[in-house]
VEXTOR-406028 format. One record per residue: x negated, y negated, z of N, C-alpha, C in turn; residue in one letter. Coordinates in steps of 0.1 Angstrom, whole numbers, plus 5000, padded with zeros to 4 digits. Layout:
N
XYZXYZXYZA/...
//
This chain:
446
524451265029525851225032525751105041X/526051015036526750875044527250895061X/526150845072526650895084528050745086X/528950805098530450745100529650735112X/530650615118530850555132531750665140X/531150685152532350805160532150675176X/532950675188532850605198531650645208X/530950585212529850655226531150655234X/530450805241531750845253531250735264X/532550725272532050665287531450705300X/530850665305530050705319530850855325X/531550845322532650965327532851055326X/532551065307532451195300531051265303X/529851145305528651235303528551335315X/527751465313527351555320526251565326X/525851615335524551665339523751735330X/524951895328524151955318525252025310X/525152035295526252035293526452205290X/527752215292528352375291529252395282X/529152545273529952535262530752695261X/531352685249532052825247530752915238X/530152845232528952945230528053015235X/527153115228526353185237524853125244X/524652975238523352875238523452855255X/522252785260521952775275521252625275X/521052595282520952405282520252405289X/519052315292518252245303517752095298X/518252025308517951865309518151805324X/517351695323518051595337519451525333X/520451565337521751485338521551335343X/522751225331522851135338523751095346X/524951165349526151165350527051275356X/528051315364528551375372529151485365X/529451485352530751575349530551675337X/531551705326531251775314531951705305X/531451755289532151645281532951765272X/533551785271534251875256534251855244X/533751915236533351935221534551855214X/534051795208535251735198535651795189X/534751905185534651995172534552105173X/535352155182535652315189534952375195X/533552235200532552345213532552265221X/531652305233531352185236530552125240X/529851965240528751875244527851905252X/526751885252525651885259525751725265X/525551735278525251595285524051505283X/523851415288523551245284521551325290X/521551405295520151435299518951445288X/517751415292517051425285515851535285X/516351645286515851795286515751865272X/515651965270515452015258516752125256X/517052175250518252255246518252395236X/518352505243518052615236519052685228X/520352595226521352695222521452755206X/521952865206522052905194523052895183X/523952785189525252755181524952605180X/525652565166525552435167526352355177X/526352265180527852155181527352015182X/528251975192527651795192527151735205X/526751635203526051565219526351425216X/526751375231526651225231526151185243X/524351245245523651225253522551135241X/521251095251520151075251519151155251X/519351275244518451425246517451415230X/516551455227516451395215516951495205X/517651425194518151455188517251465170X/517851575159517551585151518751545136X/517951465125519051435117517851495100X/519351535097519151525080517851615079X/517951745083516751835079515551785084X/515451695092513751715103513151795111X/514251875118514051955125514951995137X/514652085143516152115156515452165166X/516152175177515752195191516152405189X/515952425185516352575186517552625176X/517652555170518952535158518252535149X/519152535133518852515123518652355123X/517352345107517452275109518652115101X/518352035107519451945107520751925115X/520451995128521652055137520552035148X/521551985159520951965176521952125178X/521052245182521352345188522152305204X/523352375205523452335220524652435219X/525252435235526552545238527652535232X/527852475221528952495218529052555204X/530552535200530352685188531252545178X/531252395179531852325169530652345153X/531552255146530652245132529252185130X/528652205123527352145120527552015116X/526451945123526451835123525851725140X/525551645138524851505148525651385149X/525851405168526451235170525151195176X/524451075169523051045174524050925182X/523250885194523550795202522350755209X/521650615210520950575218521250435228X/520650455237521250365246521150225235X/522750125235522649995232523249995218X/523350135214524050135199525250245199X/525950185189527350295187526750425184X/527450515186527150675181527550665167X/526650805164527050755145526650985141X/527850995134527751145135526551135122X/526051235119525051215109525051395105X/525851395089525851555085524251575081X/524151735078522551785073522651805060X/521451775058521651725036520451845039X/520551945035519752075031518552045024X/517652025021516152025018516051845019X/516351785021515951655024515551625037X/514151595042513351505051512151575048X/511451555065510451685065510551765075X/510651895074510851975081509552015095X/510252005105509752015119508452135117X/507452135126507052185127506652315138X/506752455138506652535144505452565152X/504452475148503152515156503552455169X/502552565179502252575191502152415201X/503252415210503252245219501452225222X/500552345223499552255226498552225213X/498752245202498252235186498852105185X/500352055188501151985188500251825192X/500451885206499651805216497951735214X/498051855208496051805198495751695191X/496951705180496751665173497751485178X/498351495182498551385188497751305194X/497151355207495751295210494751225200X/494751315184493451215180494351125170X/495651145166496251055153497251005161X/497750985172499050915178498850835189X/498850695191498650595200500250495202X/500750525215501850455217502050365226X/502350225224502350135236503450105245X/503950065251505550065255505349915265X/506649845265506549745272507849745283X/507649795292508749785300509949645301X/510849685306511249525311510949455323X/510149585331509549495343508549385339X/507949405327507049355325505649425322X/505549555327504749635330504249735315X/503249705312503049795299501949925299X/502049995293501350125292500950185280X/499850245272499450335263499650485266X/499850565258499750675259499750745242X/499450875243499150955232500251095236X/500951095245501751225250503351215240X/503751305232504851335225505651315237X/505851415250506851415256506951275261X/505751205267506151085273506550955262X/506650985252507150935241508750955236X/509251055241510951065240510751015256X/510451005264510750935274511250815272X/510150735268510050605267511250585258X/511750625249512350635239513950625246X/513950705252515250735259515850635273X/514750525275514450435284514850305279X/516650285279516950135274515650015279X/515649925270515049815272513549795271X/513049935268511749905267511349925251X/510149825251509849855234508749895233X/508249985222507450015222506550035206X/505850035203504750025194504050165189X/504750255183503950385180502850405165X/501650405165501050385155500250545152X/500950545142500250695134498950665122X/497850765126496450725115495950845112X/496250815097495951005090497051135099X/497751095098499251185108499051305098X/499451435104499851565097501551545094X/501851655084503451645082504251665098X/503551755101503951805116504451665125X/503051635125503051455134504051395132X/503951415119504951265115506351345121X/507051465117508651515119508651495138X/507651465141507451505153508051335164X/507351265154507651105159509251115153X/509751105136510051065133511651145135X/511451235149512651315157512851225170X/511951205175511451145185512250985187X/511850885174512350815174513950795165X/514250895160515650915150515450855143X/514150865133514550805119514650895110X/515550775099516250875091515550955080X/515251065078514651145071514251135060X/514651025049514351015037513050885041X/513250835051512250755056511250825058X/511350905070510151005075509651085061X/510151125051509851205038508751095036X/508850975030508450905028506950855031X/507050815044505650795054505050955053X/505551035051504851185054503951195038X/504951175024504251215012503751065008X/503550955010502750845006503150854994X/502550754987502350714975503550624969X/503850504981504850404979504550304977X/505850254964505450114960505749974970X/504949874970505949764982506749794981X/507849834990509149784991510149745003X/510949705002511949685019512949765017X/513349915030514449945025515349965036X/516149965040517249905050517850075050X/517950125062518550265065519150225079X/520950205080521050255092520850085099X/520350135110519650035122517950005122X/517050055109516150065109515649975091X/514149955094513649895076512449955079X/512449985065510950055060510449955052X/509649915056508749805047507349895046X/506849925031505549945027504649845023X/503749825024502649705023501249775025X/500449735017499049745011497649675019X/496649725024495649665027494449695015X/493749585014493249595000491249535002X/490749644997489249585001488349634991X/487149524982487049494974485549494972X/485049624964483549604961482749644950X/482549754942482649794930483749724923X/484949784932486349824928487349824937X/487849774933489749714946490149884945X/490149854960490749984970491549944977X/492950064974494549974985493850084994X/495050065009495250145015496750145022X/497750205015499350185020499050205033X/500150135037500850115054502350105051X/502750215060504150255062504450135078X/505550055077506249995086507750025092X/508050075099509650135104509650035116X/511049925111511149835122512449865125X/512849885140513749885146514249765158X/515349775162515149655175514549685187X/514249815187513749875198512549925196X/511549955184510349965184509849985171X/508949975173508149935156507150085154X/506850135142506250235134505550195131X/503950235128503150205118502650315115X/502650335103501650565099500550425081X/499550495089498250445078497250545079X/496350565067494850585066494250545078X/493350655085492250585098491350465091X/490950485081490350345079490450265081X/491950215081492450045090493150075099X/492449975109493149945127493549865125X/494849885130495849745132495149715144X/494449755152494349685167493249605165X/492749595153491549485148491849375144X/492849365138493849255133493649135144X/492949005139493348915148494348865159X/495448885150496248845160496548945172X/496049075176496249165180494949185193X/493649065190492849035199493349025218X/494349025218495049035232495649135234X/495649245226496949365227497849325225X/498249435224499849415215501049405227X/500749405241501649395249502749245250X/501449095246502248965244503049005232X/502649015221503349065208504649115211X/504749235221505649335218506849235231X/506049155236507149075248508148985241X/507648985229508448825219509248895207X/509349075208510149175200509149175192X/509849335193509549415178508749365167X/510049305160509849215153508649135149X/508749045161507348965158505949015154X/505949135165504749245160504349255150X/505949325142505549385128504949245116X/505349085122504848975117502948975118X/503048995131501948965133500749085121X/501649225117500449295115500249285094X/501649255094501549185077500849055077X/500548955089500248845086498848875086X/498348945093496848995093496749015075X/497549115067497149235063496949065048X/498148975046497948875034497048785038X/496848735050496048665052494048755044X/494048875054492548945043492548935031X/493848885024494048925007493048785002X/493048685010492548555003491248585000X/489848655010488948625007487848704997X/489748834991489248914984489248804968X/490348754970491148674956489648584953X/489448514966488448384962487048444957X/486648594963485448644956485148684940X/486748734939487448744924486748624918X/487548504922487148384913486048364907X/485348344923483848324921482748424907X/483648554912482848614901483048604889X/484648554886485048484868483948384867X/483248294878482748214873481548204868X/480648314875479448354873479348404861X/480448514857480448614840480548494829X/481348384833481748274828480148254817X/479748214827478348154828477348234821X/476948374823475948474817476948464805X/477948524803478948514787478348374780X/478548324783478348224778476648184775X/475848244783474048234780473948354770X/474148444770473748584769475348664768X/475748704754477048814758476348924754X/476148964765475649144763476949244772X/476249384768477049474775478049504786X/476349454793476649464812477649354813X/477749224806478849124811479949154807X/480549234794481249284788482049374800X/481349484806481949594812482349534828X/481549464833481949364846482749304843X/483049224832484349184832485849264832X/485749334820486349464824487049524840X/485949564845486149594856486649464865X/486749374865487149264870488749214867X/488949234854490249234853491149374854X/490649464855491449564860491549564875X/490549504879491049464897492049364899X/492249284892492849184888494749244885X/494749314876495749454874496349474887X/495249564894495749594906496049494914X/495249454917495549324932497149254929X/497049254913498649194913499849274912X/499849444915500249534915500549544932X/500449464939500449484952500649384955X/500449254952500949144957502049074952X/502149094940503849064929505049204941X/505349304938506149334950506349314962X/505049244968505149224985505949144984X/505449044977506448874975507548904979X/508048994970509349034967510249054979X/509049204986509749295001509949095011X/508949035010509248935023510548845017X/510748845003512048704998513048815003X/512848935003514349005010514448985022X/513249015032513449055045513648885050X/513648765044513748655049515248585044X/515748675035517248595027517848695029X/518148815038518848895043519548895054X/520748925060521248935073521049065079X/520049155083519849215085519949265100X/519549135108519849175123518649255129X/517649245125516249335126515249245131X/515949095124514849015126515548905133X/515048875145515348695151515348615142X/516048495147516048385140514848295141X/513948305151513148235154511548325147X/512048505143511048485133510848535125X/512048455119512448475103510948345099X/511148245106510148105099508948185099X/508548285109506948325106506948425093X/508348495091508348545079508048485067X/509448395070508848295056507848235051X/507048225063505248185061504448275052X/504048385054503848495049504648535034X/505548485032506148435019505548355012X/505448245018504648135013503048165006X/502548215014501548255015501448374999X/502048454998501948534989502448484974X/503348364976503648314967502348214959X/501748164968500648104965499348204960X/499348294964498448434963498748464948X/499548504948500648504931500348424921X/500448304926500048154913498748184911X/497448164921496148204919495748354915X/496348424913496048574905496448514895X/497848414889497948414874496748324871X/496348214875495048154870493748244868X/493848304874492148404874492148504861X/493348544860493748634851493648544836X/494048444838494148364824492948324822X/491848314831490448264827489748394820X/490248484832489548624827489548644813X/490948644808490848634797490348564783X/490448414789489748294779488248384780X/487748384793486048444791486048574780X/487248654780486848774767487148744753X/487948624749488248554739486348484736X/485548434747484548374747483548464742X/483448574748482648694742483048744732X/484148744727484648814711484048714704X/484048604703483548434695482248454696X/481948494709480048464706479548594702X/479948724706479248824695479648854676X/480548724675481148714660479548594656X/480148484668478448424660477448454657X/477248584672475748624666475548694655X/476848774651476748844638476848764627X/477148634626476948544620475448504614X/474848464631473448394625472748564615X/472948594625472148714618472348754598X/473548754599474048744583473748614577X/472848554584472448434578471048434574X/470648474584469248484580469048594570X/469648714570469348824563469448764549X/470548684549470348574533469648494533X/468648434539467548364533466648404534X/466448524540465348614534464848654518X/466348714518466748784506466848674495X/467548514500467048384487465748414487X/464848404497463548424493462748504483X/463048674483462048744482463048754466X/464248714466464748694453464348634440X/463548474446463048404436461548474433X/460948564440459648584438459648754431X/461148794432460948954429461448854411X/462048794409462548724396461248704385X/460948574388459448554389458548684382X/458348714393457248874393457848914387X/458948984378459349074370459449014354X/459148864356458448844344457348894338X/456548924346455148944344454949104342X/455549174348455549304352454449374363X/454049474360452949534369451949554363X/452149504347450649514340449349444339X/449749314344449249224343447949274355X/448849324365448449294381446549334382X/446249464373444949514373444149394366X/444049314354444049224347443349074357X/444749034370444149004376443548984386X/443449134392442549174404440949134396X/440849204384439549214380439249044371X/439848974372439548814365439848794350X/440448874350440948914331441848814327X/442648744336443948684334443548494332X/444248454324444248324323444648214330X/443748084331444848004342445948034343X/446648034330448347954329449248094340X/448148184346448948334353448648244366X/447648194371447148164382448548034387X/448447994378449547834379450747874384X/451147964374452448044377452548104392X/451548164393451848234411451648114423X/450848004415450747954429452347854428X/453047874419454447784416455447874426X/454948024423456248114429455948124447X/454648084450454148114463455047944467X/454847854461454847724466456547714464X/457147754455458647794457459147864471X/458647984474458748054478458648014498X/457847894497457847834509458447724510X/458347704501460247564502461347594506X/461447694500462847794504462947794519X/462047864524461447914538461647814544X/461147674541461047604551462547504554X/463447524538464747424544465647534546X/465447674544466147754555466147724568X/464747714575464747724583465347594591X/464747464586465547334588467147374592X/468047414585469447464584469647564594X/468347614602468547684612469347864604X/468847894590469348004588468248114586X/467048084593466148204593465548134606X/
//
């Protein structure tokens, strides 16, 4: 269901902690002096960022963290922020700097929270969750802690950088509550197996994009991107570090000082820029097969090529839709991205466009080279059917010949019985017989 705009309450409404006509019980740090009343016959839980035990639904127009669209609930069903009050089901998400926006629960859609134990939780965070944050003092910090991660979260002005590697479903409902994204997103990054694409939810874009490495055989490896104006997602395979990425040689703290945004530039610009030196090895190897096809068409060149153009398949199965995700994310009004860098976007456009043109050349050679091997294993079946006929002219004129004579003769003249005029004759069919042979071969057909 389509979330609606509802007003953030004013400094006035929020509570310390909020109290309701239900039977639920509340704990949080208050930001604010007072109580708020349920809009929807309970009432609010305050602007604190505590946790909330209640057993009834209602609503909040705090900074507490909040659950949407079946990810999970604080002691509620899920797709419901449990709290004191006894109003309808349903979420007013509110974060500092954005309007509240009620958000109903769509019953089996996201991924559902996980019930394992805060310190299983906590485990597993440690080895798959690295989060950076950049204050507005200036002041930046890493950490791997869930809780200090809705902190940071709930701390206008700071941005921060959360990077998930081989995440559990758990992990992921776990961030993807943490930072309120919208659940068909978080579904998404949790079951893999997405095509490029850019998709616009809300206040947030999910851009998927491919790292691609090349040696038998082209291996992707998807990368999930969730760009917000307030902090950037990345969920991948441990295999690739974004914090290897050149541009990332200083930490991501300069990055994260010039927004979000730019970040998420800097980590696609890494990912098309590696594509080149896969493409150019491509080439090189059209040009070598080129070459043995062309000396020698045997098997092994046959099945290398093969395998060459089906990399070829792929590689453009990943870089024909990126194209695509950046002409959106650069001719869109989106509001995700500065104006100042949008031009590094469009670079990376550029770049893939060019990427694009050089897969269709390689691919069209690939091809000329298997047109070249169909032609040269026809020739050689050629010479061959060539020679096998001037063999056969050969042993033709002599089996002719000889069958004049029969096989009677033959004892006749082993033993000297036979007359010149037999002797003349054979040495006619022998001296025939090597004429033949010899402007065959001249003609190059034996």
């Amino acid at each position: 269901m389509d979330a609606t705009e509802r007003p953030s309450p004013s400094p006035s409404e929020r509570g310390t902690a909020g109290t309701g006509g239900g039977g639920g019980a509340a704990a949080g740090a208050g930001a604010g002096t007072g109580t708020t009343a349920g809009t929807d016959g309970g009432a609010g839980s305050g602007a604190g960022t505590g946790t909330t035990a209640g057993a009834a639904t209602g609503t909040t127009a705090g900074a507490a963290p909040l659950t949407r669209h079946g990810i999970g609930s604080h002691g509620g069903p899920a797709g419901t922020v449990a709290g004191p009050g006894a109003g309808p089901e349903g979420v007013v998400v509110h974060r500092p700097g954005y309007p509240a926006r009620r958000l109903e629960p769509v019953p089996g859609v996201g991924v559902e929270r996980s019930h394992l134990p805060a310190d299983v939780l906590a485990k597993e965070a440690a080895d798959h969750l690295r989060v950076w944050a950049l204050h507005p003092s200036g002041e930046s910090e890493s950490t791997s802690d869930l809780v200090r991660l809705r902190e940071l979260v709930a701390d206008p002005g700071t941005r921060i950088w959360v990077d998930l590697a081989d995440a559990t479903h758990a992990l992921v409902a776990e961030v993807a509550d943490a930072l309120r994204i919208h659940p068909l997103v978080a579904e998404d990054i949790a079951e893999r197996g997405q095509r490029p694409k850019l998709e616009i939810t809300g206040d947030e874009a999910h851009i998927v994009v491919y790292a691609i490495a090349y040696g038998d055989r082209l291996e992707t490896t998807e990368i999930d991107v969730v760009l917000a104006r307030g902090y950037l997602l990345t969920s991948h395979p441990a295999r690739w570090d974004p914090v290897e990425t050149h541009h990332l040689r200083l930490g991501p703290a300069p990055l994260l000082a010039r927004g979000s945004d730019y970040l998420a530039w800097a980590l696609v610009d890494s990912l098309v820029d590696s594509y080149y030196p896969i493409v150019d090895g491509i080439d090189t190897e059209i040009d070598t097969l080129e070459d043995e096809i062309l000396a020698s068409a045997d098997r092994a060149s046959l099945e290398r090529l093969l395998d060459v153009k089906r990399a070829l398949v792929d590689l453009r199965r990943v870089v024909s839709p990126t194209r695509e995700v950046f002409n959106q994310l650069t001719n869109r009004e989106l509001g995700l991205v500065q104006p100042e860098t949008i031009l590094y976007f469009r670079d990376v456009y550029d770049h893939l466009v060019r990427l694009n043109e050089e897969l269709d050349s390689i691919r069209e050679v690939a091809s000329g080279i298997l047109d070249v091997y169909l032609t040269s294993v026809n020739n050689n079946l050629s010479n061959i059917m060539k020679r096998l006929t001037g063999v056969t002219v050969i042993l033709a004129g002599v089996a002719a010949v000889g069958g004049i004579f029969g096989m009677s003769e033959a004892g006749a003249a082993l033993e000297g019985g036979e007359h010149t005029g037999f002797w003349i004759v054979t040495a006619i069919i022998v001296l025939f017989a090597g004429l033949t042979a010899a402007v065959l071969r001249r003609i190059d057909w034996i």
